[in-house]
mmCIF file of the N, C-alpha and C atoms, coordinates in Angstrom:
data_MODEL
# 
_entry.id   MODEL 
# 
loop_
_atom_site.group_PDB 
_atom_site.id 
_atom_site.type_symbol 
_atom_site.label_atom_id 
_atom_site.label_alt_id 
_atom_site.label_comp_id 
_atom_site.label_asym_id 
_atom_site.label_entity_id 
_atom_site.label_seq_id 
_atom_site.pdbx_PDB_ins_code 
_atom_site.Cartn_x 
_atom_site.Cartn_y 
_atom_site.Cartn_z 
_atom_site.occupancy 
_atom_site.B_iso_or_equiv 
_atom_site.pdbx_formal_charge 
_atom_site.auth_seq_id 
_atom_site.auth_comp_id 
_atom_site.auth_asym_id 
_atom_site.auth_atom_id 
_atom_site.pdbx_PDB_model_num 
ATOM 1   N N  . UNK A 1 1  ? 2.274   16.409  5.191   1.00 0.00 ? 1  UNK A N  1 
ATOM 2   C CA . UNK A 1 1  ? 2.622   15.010  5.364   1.00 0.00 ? 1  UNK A CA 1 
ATOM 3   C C  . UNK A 1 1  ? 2.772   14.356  3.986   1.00 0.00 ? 1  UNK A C  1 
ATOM 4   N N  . UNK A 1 2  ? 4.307   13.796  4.022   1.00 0.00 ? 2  UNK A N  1 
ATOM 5   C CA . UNK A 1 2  ? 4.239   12.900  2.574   1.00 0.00 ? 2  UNK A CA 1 
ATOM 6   C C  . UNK A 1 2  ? 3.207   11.698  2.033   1.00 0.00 ? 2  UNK A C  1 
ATOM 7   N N  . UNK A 1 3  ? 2.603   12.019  0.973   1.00 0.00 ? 3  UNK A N  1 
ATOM 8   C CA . UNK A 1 3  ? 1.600   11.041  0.524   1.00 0.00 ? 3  UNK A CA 1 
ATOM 9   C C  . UNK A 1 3  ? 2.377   10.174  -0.422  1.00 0.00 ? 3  UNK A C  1 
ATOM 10  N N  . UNK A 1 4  ? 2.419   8.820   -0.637  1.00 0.00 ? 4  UNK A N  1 
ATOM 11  C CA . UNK A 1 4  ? 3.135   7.713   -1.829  1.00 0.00 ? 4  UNK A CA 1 
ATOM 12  C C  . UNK A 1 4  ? 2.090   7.045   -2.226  1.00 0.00 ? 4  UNK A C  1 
ATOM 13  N N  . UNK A 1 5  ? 2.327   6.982   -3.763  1.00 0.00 ? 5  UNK A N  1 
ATOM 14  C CA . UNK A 1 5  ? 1.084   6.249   -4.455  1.00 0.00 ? 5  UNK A CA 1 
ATOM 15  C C  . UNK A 1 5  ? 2.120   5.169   -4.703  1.00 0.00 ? 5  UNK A C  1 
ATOM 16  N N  . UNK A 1 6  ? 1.109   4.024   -4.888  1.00 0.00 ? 6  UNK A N  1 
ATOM 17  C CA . UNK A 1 6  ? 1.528   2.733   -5.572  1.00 0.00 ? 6  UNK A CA 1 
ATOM 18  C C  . UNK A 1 6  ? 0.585   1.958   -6.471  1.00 0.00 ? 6  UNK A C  1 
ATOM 19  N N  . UNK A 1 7  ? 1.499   1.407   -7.551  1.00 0.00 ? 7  UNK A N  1 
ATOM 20  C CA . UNK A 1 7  ? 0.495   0.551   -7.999  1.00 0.00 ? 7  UNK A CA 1 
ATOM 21  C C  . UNK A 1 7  ? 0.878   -0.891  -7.677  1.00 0.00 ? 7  UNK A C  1 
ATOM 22  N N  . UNK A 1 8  ? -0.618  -1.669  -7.480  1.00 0.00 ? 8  UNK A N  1 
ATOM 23  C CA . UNK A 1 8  ? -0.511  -3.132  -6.620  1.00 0.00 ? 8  UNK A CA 1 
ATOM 24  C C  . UNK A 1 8  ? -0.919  -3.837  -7.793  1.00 0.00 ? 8  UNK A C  1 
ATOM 25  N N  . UNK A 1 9  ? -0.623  -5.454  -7.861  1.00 0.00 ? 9  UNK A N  1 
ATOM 26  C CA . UNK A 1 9  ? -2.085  -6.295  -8.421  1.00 0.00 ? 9  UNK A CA 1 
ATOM 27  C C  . UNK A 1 9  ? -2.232  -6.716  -8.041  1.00 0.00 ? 9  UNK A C  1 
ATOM 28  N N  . UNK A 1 10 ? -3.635  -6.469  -7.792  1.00 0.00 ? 10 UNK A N  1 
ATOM 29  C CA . UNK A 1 10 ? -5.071  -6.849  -7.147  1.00 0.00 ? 10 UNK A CA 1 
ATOM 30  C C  . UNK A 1 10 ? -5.695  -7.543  -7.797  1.00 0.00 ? 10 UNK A C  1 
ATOM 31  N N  . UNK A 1 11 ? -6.382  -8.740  -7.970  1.00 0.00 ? 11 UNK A N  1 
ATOM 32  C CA . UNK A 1 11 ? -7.067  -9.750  -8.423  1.00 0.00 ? 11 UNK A CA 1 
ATOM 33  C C  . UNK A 1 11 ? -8.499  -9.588  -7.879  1.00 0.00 ? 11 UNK A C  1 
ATOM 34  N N  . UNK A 1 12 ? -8.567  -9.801  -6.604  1.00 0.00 ? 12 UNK A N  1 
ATOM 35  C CA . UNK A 1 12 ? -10.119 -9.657  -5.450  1.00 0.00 ? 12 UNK A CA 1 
ATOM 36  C C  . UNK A 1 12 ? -9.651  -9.315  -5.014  1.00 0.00 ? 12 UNK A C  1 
ATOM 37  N N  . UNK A 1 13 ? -10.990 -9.478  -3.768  1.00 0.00 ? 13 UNK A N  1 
ATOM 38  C CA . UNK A 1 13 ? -11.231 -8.953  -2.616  1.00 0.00 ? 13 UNK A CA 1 
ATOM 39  C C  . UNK A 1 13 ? -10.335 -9.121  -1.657  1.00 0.00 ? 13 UNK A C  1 
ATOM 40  N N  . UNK A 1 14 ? -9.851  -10.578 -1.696  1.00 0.00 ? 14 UNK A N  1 
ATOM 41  C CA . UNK A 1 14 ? -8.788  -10.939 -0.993  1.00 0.00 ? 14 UNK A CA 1 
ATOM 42  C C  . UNK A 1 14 ? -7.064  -10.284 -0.938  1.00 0.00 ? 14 UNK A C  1 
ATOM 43  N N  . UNK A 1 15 ? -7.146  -9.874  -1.821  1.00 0.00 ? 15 UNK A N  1 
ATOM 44  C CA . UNK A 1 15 ? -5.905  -9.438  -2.571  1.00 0.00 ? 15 UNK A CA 1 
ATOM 45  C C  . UNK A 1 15 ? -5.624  -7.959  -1.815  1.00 0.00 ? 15 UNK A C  1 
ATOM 46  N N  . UNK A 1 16 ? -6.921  -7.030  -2.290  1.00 0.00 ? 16 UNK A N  1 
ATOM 47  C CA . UNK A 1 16 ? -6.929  -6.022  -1.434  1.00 0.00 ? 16 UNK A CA 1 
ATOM 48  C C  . UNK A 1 16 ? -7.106  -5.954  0.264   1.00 0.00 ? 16 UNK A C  1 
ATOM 49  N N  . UNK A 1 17 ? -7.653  -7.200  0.618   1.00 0.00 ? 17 UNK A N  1 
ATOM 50  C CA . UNK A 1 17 ? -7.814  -7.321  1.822   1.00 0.00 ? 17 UNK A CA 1 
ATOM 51  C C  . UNK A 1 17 ? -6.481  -7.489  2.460   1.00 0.00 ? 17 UNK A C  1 
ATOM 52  N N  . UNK A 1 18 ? -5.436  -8.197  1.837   1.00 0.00 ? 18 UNK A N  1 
ATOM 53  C CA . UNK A 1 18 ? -4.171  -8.874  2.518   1.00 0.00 ? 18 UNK A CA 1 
ATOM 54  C C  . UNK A 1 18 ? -3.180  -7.511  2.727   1.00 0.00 ? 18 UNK A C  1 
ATOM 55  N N  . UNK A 1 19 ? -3.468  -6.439  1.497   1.00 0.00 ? 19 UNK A N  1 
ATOM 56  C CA . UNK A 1 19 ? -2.837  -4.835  1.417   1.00 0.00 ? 19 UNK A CA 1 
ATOM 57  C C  . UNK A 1 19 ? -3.159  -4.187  2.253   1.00 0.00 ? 19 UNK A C  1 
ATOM 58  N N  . UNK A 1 20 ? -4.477  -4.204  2.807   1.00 0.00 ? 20 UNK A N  1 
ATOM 59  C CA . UNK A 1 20 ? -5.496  -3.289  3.585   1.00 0.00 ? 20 UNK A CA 1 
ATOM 60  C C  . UNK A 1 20 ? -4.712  -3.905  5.635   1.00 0.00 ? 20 UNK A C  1 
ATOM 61  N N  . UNK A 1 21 ? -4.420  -5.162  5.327   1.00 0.00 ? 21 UNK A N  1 
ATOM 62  C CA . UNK A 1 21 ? -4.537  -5.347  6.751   1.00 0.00 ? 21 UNK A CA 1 
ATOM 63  C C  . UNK A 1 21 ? -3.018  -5.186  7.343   1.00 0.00 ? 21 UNK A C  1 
ATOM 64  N N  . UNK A 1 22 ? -1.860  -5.285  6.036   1.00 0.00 ? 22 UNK A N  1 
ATOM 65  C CA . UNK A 1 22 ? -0.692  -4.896  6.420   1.00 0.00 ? 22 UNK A CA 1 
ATOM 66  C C  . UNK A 1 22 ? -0.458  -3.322  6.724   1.00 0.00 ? 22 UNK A C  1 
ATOM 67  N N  . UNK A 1 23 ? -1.103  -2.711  5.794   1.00 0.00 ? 23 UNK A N  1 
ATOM 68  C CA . UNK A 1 23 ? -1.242  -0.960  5.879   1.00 0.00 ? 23 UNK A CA 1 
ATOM 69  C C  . UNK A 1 23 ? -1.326  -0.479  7.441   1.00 0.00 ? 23 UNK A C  1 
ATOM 70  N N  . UNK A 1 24 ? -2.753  -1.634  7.485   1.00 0.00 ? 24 UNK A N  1 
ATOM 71  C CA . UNK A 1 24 ? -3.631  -1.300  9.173   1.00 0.00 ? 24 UNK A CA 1 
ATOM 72  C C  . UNK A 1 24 ? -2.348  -1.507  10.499  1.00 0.00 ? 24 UNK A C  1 
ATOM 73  N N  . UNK A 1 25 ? -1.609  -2.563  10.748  1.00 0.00 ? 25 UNK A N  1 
ATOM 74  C CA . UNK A 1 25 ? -0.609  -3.342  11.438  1.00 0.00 ? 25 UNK A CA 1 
ATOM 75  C C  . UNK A 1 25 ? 0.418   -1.866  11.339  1.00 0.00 ? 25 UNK A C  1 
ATOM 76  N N  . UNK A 1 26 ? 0.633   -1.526  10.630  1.00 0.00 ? 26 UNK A N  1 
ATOM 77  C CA . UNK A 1 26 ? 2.178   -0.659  10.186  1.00 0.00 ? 26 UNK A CA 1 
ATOM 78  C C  . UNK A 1 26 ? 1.947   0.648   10.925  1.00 0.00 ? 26 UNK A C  1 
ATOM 79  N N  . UNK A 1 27 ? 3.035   0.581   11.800  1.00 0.00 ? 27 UNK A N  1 
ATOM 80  C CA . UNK A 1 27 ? 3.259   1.795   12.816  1.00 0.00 ? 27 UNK A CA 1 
ATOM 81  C C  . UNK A 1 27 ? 3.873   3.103   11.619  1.00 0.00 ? 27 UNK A C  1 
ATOM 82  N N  . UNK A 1 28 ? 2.995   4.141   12.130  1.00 0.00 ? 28 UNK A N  1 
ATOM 83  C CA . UNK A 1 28 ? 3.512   4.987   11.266  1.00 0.00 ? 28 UNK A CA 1 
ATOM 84  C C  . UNK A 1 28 ? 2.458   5.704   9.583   1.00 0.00 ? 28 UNK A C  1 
ATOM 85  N N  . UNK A 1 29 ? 1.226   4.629   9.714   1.00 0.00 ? 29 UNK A N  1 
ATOM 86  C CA . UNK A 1 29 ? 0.920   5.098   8.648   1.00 0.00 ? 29 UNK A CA 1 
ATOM 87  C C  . UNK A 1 29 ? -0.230  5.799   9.403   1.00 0.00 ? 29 UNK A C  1 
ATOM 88  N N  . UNK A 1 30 ? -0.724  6.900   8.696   1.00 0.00 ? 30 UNK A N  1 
ATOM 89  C CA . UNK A 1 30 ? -1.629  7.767   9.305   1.00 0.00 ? 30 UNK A CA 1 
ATOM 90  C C  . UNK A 1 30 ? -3.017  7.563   8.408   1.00 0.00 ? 30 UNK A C  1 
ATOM 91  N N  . UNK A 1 31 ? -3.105  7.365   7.288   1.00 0.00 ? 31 UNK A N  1 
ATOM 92  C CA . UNK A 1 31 ? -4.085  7.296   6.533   1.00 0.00 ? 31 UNK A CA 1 
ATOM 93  C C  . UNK A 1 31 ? -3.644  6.245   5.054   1.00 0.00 ? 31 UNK A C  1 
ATOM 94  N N  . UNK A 1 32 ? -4.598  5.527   4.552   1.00 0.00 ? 32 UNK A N  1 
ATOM 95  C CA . UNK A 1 32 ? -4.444  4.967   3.090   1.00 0.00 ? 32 UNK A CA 1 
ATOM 96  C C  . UNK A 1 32 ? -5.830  4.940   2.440   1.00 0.00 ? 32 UNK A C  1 
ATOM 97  N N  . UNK A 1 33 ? -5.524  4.184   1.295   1.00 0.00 ? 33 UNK A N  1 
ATOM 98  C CA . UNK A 1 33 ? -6.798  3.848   0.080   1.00 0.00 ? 33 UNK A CA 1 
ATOM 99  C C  . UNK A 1 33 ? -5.835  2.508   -0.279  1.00 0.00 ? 33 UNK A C  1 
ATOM 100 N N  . UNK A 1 34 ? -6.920  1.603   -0.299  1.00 0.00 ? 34 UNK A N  1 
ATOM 101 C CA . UNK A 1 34 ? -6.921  0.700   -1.479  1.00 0.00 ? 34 UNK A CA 1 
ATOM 102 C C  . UNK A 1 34 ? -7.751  0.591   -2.149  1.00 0.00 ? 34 UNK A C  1 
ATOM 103 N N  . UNK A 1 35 ? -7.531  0.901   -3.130  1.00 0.00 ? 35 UNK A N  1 
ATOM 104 C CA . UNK A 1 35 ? -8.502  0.811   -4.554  1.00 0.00 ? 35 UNK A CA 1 
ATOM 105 C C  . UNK A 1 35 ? -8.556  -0.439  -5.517  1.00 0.00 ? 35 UNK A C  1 
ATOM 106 N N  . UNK A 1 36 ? -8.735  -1.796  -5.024  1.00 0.00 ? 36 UNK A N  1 
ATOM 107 C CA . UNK A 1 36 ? -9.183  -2.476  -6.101  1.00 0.00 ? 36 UNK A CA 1 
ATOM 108 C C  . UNK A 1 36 ? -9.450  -2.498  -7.562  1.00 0.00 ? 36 UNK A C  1 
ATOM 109 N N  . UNK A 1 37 ? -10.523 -1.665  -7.991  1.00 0.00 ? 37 UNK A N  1 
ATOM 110 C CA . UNK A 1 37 ? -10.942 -1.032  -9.225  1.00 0.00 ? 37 UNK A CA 1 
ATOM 111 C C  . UNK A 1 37 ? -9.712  -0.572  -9.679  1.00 0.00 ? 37 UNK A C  1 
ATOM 112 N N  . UNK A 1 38 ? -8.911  0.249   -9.231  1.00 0.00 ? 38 UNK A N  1 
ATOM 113 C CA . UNK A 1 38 ? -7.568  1.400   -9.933  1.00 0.00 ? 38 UNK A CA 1 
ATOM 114 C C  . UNK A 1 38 ? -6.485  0.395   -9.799  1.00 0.00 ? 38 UNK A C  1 
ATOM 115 N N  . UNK A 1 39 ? -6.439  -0.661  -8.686  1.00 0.00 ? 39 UNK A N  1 
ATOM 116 C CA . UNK A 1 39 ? -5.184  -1.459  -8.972  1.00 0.00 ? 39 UNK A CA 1 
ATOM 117 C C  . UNK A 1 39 ? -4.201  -0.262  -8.502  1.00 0.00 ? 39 UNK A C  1 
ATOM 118 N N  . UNK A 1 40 ? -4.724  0.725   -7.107  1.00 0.00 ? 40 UNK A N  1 
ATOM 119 C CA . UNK A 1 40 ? -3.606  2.148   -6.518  1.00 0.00 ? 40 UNK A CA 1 
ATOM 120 C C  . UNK A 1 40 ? -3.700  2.071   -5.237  1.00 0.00 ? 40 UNK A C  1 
ATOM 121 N N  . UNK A 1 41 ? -2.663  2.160   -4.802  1.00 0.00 ? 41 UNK A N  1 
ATOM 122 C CA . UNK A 1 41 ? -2.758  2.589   -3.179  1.00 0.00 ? 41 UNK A CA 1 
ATOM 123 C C  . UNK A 1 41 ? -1.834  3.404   -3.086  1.00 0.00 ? 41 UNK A C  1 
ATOM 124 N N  . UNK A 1 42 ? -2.813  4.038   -2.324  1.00 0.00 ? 42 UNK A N  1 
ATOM 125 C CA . UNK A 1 42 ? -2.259  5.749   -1.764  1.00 0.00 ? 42 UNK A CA 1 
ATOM 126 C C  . UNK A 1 42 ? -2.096  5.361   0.366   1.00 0.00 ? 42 UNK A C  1 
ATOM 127 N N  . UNK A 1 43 ? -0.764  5.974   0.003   1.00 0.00 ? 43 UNK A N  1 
ATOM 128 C CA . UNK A 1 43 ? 0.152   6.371   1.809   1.00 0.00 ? 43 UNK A CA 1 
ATOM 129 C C  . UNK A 1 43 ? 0.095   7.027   2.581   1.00 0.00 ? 43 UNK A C  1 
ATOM 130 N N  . UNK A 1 44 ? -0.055  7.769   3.362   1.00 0.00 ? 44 UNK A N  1 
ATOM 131 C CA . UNK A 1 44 ? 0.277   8.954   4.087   1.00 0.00 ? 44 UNK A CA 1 
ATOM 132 C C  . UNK A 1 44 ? 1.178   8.526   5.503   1.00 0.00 ? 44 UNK A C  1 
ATOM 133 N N  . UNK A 1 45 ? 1.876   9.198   5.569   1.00 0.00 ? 45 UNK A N  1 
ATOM 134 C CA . UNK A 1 45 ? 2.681   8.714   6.611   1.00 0.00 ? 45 UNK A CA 1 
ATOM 135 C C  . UNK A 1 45 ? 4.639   9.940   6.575   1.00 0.00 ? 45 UNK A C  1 
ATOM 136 N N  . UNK A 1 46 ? 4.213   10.399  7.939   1.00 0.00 ? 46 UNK A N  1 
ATOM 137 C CA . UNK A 1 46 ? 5.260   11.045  8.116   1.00 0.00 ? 46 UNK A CA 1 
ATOM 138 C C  . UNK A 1 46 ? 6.647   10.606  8.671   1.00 0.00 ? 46 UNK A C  1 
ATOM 139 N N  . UNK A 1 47 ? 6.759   9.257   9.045   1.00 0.00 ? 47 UNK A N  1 
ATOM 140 C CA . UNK A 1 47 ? 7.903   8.351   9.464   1.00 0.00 ? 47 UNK A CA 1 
ATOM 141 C C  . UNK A 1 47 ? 7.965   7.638   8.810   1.00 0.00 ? 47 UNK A C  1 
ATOM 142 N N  . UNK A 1 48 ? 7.587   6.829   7.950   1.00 0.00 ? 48 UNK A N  1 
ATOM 143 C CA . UNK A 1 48 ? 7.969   6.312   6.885   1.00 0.00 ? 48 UNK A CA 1 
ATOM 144 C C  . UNK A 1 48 ? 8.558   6.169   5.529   1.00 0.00 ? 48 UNK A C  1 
ATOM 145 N N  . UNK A 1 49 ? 9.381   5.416   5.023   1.00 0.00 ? 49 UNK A N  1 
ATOM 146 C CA . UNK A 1 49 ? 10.039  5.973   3.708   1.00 0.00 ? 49 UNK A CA 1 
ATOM 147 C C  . UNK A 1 49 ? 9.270   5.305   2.599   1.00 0.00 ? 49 UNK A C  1 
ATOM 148 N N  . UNK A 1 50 ? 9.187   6.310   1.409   1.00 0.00 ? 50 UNK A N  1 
ATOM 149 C CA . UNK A 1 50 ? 8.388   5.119   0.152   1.00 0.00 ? 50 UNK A CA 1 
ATOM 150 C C  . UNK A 1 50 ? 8.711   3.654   -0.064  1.00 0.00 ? 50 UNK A C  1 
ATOM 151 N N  . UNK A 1 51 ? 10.040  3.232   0.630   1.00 0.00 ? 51 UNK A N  1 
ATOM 152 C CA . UNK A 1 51 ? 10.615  2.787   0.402   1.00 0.00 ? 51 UNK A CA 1 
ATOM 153 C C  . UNK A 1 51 ? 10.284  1.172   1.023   1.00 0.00 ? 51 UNK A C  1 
ATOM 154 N N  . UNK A 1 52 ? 10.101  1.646   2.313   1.00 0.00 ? 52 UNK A N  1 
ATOM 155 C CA . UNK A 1 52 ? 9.833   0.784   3.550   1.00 0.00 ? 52 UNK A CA 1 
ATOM 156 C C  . UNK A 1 52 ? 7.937   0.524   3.294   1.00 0.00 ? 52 UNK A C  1 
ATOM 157 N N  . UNK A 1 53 ? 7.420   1.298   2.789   1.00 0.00 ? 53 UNK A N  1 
ATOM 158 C CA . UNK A 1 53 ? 6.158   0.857   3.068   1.00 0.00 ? 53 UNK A CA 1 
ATOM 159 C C  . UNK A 1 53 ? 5.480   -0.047  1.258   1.00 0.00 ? 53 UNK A C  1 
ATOM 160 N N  . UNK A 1 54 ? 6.459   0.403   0.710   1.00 0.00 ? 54 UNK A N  1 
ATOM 161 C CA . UNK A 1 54 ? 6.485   -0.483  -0.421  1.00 0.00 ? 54 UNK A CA 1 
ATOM 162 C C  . UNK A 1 54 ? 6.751   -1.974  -0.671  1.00 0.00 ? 54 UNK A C  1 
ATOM 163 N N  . UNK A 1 55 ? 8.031   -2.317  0.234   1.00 0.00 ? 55 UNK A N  1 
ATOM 164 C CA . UNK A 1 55 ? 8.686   -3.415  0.861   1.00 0.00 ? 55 UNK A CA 1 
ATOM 165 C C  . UNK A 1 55 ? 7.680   -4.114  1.759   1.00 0.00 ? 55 UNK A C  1 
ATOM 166 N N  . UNK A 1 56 ? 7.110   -3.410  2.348   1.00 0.00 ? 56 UNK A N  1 
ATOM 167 C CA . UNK A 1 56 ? 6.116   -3.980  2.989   1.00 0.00 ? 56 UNK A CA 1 
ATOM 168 C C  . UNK A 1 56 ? 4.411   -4.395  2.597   1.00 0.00 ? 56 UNK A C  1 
ATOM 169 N N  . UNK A 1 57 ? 4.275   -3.903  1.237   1.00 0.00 ? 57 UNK A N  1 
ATOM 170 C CA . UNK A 1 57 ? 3.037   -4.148  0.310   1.00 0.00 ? 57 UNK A CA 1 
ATOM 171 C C  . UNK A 1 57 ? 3.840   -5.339  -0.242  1.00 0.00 ? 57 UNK A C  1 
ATOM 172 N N  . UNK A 1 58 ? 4.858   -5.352  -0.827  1.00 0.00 ? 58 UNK A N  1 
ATOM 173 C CA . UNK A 1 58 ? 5.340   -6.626  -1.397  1.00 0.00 ? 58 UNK A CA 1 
ATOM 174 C C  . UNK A 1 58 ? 5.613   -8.159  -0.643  1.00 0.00 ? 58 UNK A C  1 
ATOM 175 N N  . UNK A 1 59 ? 5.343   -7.861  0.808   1.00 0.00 ? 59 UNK A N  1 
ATOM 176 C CA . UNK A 1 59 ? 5.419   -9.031  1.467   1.00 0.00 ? 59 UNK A CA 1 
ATOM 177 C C  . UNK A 1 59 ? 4.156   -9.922  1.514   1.00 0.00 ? 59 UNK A C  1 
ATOM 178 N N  . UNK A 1 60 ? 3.323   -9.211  1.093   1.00 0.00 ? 60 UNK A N  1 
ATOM 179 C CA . UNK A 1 60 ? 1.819   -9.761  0.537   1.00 0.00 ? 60 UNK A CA 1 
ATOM 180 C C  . UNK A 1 60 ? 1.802   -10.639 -0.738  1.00 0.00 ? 60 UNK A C  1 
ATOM 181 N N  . UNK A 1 61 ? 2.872   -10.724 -1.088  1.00 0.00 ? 61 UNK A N  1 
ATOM 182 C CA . UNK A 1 61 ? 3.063   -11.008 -2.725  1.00 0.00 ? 61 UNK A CA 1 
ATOM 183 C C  . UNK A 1 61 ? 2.343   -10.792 -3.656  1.00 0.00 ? 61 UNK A C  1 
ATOM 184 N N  . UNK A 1 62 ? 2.098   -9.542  -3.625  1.00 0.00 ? 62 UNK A N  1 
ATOM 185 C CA . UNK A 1 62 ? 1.375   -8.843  -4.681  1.00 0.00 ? 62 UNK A CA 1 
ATOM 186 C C  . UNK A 1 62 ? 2.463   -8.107  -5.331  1.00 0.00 ? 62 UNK A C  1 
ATOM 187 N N  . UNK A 1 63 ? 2.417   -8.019  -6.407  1.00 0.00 ? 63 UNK A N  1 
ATOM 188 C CA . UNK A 1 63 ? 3.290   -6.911  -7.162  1.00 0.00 ? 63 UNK A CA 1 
ATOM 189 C C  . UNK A 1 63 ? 3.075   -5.741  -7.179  1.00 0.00 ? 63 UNK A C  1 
ATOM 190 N N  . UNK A 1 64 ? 4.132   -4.859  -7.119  1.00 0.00 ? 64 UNK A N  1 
ATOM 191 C CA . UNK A 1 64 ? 3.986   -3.638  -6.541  1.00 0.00 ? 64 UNK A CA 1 
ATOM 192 C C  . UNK A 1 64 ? 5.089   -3.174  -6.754  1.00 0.00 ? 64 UNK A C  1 
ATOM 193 N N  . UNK A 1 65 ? 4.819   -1.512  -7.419  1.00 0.00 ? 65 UNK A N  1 
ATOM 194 C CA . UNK A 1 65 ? 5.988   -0.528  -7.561  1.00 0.00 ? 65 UNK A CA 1 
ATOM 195 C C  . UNK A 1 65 ? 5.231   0.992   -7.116  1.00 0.00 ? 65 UNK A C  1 
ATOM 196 N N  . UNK A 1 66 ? 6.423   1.862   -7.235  1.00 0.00 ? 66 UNK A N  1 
ATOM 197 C CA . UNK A 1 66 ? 5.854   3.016   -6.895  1.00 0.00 ? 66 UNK A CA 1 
ATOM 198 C C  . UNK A 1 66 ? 5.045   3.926   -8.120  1.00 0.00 ? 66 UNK A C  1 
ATOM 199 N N  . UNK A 1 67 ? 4.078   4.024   -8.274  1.00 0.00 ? 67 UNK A N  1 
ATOM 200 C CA . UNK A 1 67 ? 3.449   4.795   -9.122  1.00 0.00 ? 67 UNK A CA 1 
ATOM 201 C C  . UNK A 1 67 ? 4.034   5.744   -9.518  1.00 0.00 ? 67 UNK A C  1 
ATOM 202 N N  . UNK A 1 68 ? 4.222   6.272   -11.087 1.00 0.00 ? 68 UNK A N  1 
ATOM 203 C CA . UNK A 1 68 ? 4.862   6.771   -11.645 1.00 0.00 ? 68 UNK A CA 1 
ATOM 204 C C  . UNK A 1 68 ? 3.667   8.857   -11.474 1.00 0.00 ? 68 UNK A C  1 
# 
């Protein structure tokens, strides 16, 4: 199963919380991490594109790209 890392910014708790609850909502994802501390979130998800679930961390308005 394809795994996608990202990097977010995260400020608090809140910040990661708003990442954490769109992840949760999203049909298709099988597993994540948000890491606060690392400012990373990690994907797993076999119907999904990096693409689409990135687009969808950014509707949080957090900044966010795909980890290099």
């Amino acid at each position: 199963m394809p795994v996608y890392k990202y990097d977010v910014t995260m400020t608090c708790s809140g910040c990661s919380g708003a990442v954490t609850r769109v992840l949760t909502k999203l049909e298709g994802v099988k597993n994540f991490d948000v890491s606060l501390e690392t400012q990373k979130v990690t994907v797993e998800s076999d119907s999904l594109s990096e693409q689409e679930i990135l687009e969808k961390i950014q509707k949080t308005g957090k900044a966010a790209k795909v980890a290099a």
